[in-house]
BAVOGU-250796 format. One line per 2 residues: number of its first residue (from 1); for each residue y, x, z of C-alpha. Coordinates in steps of 0.5 Angstrom, whole numbers, always signed. Layout:
BEGIN
NUM = Y:X:Z  ...;
This chain:
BEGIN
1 = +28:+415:+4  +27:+410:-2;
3 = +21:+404:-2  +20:+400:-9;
5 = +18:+394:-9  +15:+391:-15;
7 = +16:+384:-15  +12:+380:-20;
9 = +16:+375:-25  +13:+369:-21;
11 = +15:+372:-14  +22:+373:-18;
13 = +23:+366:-19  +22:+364:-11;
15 = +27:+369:-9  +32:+365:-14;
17 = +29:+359:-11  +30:+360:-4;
19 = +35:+367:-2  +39:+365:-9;
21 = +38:+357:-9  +44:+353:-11;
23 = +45:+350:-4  +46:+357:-1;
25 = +49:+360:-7  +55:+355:-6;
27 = +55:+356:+1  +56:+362:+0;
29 = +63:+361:-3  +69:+358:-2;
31 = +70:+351:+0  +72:+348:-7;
33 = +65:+349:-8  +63:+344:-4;
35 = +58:+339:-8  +58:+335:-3;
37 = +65:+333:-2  +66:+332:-9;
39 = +64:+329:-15  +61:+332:-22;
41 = +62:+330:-30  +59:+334:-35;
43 = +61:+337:-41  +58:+342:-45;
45 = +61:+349:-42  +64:+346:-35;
47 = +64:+342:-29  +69:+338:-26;
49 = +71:+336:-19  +75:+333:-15;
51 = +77:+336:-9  +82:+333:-3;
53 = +89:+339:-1  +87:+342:+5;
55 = +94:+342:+7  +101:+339:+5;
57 = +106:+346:+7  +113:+342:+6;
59 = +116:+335:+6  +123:+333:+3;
61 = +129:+332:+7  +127:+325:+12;
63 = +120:+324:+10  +120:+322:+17;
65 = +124:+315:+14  +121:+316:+7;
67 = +114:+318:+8  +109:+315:+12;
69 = +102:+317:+14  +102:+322:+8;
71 = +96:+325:+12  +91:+320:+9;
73 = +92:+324:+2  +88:+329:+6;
75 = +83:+325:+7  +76:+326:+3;
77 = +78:+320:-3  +73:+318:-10;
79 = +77:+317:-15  +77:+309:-13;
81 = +84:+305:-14  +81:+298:-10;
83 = +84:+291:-7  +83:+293:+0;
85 = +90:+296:+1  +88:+300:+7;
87 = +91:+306:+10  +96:+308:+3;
89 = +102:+314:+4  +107:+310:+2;
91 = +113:+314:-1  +120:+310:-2;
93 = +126:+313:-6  +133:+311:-5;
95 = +139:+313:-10  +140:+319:-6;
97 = +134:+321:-3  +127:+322:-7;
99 = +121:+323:-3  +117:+330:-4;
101 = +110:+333:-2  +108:+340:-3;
103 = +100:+341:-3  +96:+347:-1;
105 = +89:+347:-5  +87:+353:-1;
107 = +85:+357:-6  +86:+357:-13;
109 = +83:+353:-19  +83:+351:-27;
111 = +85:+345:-28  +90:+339:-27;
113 = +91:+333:-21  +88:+326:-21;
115 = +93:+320:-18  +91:+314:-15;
117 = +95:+309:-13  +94:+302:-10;
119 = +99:+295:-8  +106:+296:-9;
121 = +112:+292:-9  +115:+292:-16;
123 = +108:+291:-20  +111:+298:-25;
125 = +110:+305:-27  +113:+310:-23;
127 = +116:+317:-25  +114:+323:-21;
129 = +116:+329:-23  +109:+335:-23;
131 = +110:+342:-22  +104:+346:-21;
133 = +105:+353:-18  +100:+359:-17;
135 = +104:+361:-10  +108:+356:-6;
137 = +114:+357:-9  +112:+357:-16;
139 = +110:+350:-15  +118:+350:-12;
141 = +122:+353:-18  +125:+349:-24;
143 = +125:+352:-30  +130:+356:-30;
145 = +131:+365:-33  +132:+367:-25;
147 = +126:+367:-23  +124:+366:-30;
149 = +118:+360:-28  +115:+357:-35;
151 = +111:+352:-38  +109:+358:-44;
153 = +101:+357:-45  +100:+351:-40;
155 = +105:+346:-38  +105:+346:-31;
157 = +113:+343:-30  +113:+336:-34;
159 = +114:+328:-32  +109:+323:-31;
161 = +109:+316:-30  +103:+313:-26;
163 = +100:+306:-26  +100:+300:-21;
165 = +94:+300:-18  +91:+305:-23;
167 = +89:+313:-23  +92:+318:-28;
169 = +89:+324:-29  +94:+330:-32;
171 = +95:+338:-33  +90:+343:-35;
173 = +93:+350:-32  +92:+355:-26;
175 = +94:+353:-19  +93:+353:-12;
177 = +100:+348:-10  +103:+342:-13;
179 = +108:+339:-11  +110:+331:-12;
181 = +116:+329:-13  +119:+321:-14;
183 = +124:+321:-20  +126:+314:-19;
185 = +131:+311:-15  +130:+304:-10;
187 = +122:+304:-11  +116:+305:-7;
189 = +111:+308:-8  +103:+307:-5;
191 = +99:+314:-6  +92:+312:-3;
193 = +89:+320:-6  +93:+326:-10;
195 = +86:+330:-12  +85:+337:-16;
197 = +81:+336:-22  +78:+342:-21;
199 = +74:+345:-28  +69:+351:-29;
201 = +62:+354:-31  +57:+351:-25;
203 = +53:+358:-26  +50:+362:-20;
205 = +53:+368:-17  +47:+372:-19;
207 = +49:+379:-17  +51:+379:-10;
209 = +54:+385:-5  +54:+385:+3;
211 = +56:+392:+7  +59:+393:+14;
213 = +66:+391:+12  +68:+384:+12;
215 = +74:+386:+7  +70:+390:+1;
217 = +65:+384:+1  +71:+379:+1;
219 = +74:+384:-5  +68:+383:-8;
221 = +67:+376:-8  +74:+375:-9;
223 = +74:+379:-16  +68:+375:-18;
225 = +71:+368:-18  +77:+371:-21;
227 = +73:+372:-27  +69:+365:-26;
229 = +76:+362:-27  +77:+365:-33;
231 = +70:+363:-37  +73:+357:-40;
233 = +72:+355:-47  +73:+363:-48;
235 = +74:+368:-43  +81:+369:-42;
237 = +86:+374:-40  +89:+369:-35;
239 = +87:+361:-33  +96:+360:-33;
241 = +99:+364:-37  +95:+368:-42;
243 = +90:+363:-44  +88:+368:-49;
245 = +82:+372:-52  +85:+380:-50;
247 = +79:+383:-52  +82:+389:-49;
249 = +83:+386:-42  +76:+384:-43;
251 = +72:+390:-40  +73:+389:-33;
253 = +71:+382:-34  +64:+384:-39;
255 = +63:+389:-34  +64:+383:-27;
257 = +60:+378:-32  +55:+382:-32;
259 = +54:+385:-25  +55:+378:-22;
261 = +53:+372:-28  +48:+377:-32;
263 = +48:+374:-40  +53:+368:-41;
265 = +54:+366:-48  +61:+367:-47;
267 = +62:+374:-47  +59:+374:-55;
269 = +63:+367:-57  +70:+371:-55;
271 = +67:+378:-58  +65:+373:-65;
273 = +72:+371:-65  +76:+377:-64;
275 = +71:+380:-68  +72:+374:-74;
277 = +80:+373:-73  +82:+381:-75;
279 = +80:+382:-82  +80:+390:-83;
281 = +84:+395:-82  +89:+390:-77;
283 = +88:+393:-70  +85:+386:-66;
285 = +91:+383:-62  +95:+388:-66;
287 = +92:+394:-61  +88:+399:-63;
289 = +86:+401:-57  +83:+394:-57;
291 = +79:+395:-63  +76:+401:-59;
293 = +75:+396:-52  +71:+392:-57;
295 = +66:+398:-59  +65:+400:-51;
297 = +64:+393:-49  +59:+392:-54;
299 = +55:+399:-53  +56:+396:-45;
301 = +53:+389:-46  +47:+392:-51;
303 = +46:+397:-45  +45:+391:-40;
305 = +42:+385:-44  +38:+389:-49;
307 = +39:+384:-54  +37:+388:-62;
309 = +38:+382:-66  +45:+380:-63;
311 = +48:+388:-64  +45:+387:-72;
313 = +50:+382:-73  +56:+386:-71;
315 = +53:+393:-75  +58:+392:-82;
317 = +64:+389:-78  +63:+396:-73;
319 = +61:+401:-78  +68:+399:-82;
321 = +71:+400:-76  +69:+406:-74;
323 = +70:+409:-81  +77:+407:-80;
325 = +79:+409:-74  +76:+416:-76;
327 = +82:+416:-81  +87:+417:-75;
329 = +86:+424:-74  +90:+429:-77;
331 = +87:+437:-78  +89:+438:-72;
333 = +85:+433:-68  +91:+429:-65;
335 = +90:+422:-66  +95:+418:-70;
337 = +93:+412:-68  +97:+406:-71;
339 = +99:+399:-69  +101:+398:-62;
341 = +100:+404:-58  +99:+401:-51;
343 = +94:+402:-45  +97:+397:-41;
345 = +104:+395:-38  +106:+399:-32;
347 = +104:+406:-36  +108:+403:-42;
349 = +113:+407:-42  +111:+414:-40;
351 = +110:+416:-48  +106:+422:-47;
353 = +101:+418:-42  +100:+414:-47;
355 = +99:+419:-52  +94:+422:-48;
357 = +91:+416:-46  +89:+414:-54;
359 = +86:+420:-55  +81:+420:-50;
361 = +80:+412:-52  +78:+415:-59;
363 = +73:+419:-56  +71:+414:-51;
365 = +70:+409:-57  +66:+413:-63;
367 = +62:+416:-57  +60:+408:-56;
369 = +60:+407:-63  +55:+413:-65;
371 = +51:+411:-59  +51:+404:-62;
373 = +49:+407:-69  +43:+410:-68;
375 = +40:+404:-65  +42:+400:-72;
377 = +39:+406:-76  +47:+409:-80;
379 = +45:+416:-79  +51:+417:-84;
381 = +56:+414:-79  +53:+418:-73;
383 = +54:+423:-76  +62:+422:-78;
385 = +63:+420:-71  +60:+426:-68;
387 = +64:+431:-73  +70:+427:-71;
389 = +69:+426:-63  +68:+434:-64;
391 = +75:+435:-68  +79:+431:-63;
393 = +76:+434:-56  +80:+440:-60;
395 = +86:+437:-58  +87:+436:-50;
397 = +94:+432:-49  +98:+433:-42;
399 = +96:+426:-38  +105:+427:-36;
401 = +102:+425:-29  +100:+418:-32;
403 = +94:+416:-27  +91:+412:-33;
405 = +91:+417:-38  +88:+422:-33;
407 = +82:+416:-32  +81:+416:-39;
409 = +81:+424:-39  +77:+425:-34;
411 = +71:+419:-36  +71:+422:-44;
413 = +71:+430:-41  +77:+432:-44;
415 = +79:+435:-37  +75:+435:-31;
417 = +74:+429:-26  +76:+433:-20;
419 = +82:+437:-23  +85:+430:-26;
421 = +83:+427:-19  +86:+432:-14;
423 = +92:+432:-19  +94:+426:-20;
425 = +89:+421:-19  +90:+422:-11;
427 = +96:+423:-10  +101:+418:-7;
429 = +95:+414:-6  +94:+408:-9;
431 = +102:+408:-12  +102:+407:-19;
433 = +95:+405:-20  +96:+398:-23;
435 = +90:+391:-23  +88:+393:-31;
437 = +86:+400:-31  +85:+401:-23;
439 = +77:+401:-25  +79:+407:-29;
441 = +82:+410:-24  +76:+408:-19;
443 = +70:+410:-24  +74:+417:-25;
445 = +74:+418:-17  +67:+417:-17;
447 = +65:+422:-23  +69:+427:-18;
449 = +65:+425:-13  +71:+422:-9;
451 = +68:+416:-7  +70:+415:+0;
453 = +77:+416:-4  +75:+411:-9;
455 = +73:+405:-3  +79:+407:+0;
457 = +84:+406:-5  +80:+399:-6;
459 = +82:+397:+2  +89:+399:+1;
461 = +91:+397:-7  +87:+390:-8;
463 = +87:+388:+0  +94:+388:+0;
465 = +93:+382:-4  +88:+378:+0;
467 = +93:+380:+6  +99:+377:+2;
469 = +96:+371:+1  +91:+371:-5;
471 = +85:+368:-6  +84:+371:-14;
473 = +87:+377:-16  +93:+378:-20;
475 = +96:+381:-26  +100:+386:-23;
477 = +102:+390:-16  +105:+395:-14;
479 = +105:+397:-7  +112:+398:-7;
481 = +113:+390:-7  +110:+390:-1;
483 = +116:+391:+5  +120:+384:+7;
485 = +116:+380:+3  +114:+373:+3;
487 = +105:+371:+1  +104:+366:-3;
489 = +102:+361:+1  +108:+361:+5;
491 = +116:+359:+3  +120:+366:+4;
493 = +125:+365:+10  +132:+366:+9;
495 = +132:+374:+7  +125:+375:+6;
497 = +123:+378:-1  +120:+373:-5;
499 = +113:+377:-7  +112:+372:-13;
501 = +118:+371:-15  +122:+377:-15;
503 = +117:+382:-17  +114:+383:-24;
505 = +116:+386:-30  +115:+387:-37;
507 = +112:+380:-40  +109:+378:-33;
509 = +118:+377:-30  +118:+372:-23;
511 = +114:+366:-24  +111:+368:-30;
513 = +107:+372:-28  +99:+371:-27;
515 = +96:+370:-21  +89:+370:-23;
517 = +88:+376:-29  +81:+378:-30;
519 = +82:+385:-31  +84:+385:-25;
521 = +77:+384:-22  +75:+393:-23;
523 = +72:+393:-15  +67:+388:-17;
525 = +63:+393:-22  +65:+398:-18;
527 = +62:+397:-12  +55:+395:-15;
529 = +55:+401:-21  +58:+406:-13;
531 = +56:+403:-7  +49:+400:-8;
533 = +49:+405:-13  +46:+401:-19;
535 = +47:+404:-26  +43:+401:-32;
537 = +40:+407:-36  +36:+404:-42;
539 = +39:+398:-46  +36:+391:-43;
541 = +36:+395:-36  +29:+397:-37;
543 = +30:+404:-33  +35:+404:-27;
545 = +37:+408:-23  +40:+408:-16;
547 = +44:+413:-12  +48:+410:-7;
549 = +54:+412:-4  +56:+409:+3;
551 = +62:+412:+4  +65:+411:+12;
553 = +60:+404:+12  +53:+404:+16;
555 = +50:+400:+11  +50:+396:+3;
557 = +46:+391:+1  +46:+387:-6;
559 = +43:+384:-11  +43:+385:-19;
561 = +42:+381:-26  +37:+383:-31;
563 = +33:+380:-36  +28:+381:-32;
565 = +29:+377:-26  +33:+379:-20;
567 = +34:+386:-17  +35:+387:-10;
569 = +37:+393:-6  +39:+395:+1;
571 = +42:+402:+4  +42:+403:+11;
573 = +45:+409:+14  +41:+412:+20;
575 = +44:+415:+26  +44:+422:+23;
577 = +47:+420:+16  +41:+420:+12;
579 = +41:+412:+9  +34:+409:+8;
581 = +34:+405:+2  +29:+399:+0;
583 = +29:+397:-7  +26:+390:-10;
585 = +25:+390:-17  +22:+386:-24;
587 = +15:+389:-26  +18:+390:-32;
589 = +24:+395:-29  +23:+402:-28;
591 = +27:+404:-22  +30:+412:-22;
593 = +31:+414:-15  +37:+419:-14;
């Protein structure tokens, strides 16, 4: 049972107003958003503010001689160093004892710290040694190859000199924690405020998501900040380490992005730069499937936001694209792709996975580009893409058990959703699914019909995260770290693993590894596109349709981004099993029931 509701554009714009005004918004997310406990600066694509640590998770040995009232620095601050001299920490070091704190933000940020400091014998600058740490034991590790923590991409470790009755503002990096050590022997020090400069794009949540389970909902979230940390000056693979534009990692970010932000002029300007960074034929970032991810997140961007004229200025570069990845199929049908041939990294070495997993990419990619083709008025070029996707569906490879080979098999219809599901995808669970290609996975499952499997697959594999401390999503997990391991925001106990710094692989070993990577954010869209049930038939969302998919919950409610305003649903389900649902949508929307 389905009610639309038409919503006229004035009626939109005090829907945004009131159930989506920007107090309730940031009342709806976590703290660091606060505006009234912190402080704002402009700039032209970010916000700063300065937020007090929540915690303080450990002191040196003998704090008690050596620190005192190290409680003030949790104490809201402005940024002020002044005469009055009232209520300092002070922190003073002997030749061999040199006073510590660790701090907990409570969640993480992009940014640095802020240091002020007030009175103190002596009238010099004192040297602290800094360590950020996307967990508390990163912000404890030198740098050293056993654990493997780094300054790659960002500094995080580094030694500073704070001033006299001054303020330091330092670091541009990922993290949650921070430590602060004194590296000067027989010297006081007077800290009167120790804030996180915390940076981001001040946009609002747009889309939302709510349903009878707090974990979902909390999953949802936590995948959308994720990927509001890495929309900085680009949109970044991860706010630590891979402080880069990957194009192919960006997919499940454009797909958050547009479920939660709507259009952001982000996603174009990283498109534009990895578009205007690879001159044909190189494969962008060397990777030619991310060639291809660049092709299917256009098509997905036009469908959302429509915009004809900025799709025109991609049609040389995607017409020569297209032409050159034609020429990677043999008379066989099989690709013959080039450059490095990579899905992602736990699938890396499964060869036969990755070869499976390529030819589906090519299809995925010209069937997207054709699409895109036909808008742009190249029939010659549809034509060739539809002759070669014929070729290559000739060819169907052994997926060798690769859950991300089997996901992209199942999505471009090179074997059945509900084989590829009940073969591999289901089998041990979510064992062998990683953060990148598990929206796959997902988006598999749901084409076979497996959405209950799908939401269960989100409590137990991306959950796991939020119960082992996370408040952003990493760059990998594997379930197998999970027995006897330590979360992020505790110090391990003697004997316990340590789920940062003993696990990883690959490029990510130890500490290196990224605690907040976009593309781990899949549940986000995945709940929106499944569970609301909220899928974009025409380019701009001029037609919708919503089917929703409530699984084991008794109801799902929510709301969607479009150029047109604000879409908003909710499904409840009735004691019978049937599941009433109301629709709120643009007069410019038309709205499909399924």
């Amino acid at each position: 049972m389905i009610k639309v509701q038409r919503v006229r554009k004035s009626v939109f714009y005090i829907f945004l107003a009131g159930i989506f005004s920007v107090s309730t918004l940031y009342a709806q997310l976590p703290p660091v958003f606060d505006r009234a406990s912190t402080e704002k600066s402009q700039s032209v694509a970010t916000t700063v503010r300065y937020l007090s640590p929540e915690r303080i998770l450990w002191q040196s040995e003998n704090a008690a001689d050596y620190i005192k009232n190290a409680s003030r620095l949790l104490k809201k601050g402005n940024g002020q160093a002044d005469l009055s001299n009232r209520d300092m920490c002070v922190m003073k070091s002997t030749w061999g004892i040199k006073p510590a704190l660790l701090f907990d933000f409570g969640r993480e940020l992009h940014g640095g710290l802020q240091i002020v400091t007030g009175i103190y014998p002596g009238g010099q600058p004192v040297k602290l040694r800094i360590r950020f740490g996307e967990s508390a034991s990163e912000a404890m590790s030198e740098i050293e190859p056993k654990q493997n923590a780094t300054n790659d991409h960002a500094m995080r470790d580094m030694i500073v000199e704070v001033p006299w009755l001054g303020k330091l503002e330092i670091g541009n990096t990922g993290f949650r924690f921070v430590r602060i050590d004194m590296i000067d022997a027989n010297v006081e020090l007077q800290l009167k405020e120790v804030r996180a400069v915390f940076t981001f794009r001040d946009i609002p949540y747009i889309g939302s998501f709510n349903c009878s389970d707090t974990l979902l909902n909390k999953i949802w979230m936590t995948g959308a900040y994720t990927v509001h940390l890495n929309m900085q000056d680009y949109l970044w693979d991860g706010i630590k380490r891979d402080r880069l534009v990957w194009v192919g990692d960006m997919h499940p970010e454009t797909s958050t992005i547009a479920t939660v932000f709507g259009n952001n002029e982000v996603v174009p300007k990283s498109l534009d730069l990895s578009r205007d960074i690879t001159s044909l034929p190189h494969w962008m970032n060397g990777i030619s499937t991310y060639s291809m991810w660049w092709i299917i997140i256009h098509r997905d961007w036009y469908m959302h936001n429509g915009d004809l004229a900025y799709l025109q200025q991609q049609k040389d570069y995607l017409v020569k694209l297209l032409a050159h990845i034609i020429t990677k199929i043999d008379a066989d049908g099989k690709e013959t792709l080039d450059g490095t041939r990579f899905l992602d990294w736990p699938s890396s070495e499964n060869k036969k996975g990755v070869d499976a997993g390529l030819q589906a990419m090519m299809i995925w990619s010209l069937t997207a580009g054709a699409e895109l083709c036909k808008i742009l008025n190249e029939p010659a070029t549809v034509k060739n893409c539809e002759v070669a996707i014929s070729q290559l569906r000739k060819n169907v490879p052994d997926a060798n058990h690769s859950k991300q080979a089997a996901a992209l098999m199942a999505l471009t219809g090179l074997l059945p959703a509900d084989q590829a599901n009940k073969d591999i995808l289901s089998v041990a669970g979510t064992h062998k699914f990683s953060t990148f290609y598990g929206y796959y996975m997902l988006k598999a499952k749901a084409l076979a019909g497996d959405y209950q499997g799908a939401i269960d697959a989100i409590r137990e594999y991306w959950g796991a995260m939020l119960h082992l401390g996370a408040t952003t999503f990493w760059e990998d997990f594997n379930l197998d770290w999970i027995p006897n391991a330590s979360g992020i925001d505790v110090l391990p106990l003697p004997g316990q693993k340590d789920i940062h710094g003993d696990y990883g692989a690959y490029c990510y070993v130890g500490f290196r590894h990224s605690l907040c990577h976009g593309w781990a954010s899949g549940p986000t869209p995945w709940l929106t596109e499944n569970v609301l049930g909220i899928q974009v038939i025409s380019p701009g969302c001029k037609v919708i349709k919503v089917i929703p998919h409530l699984g084991d919950l008794s109801f799902a409610e929510g709301t969607f981004p479009t150029p047109y305003g604000v879409v908003k649903v909710k499904h409840v389900k009735l004691a019978d099993g049937k599941i009433v649902t109301t629709i709120n949508a643009p007069k410019a929307i038309k709205v499909i029931r399924g």
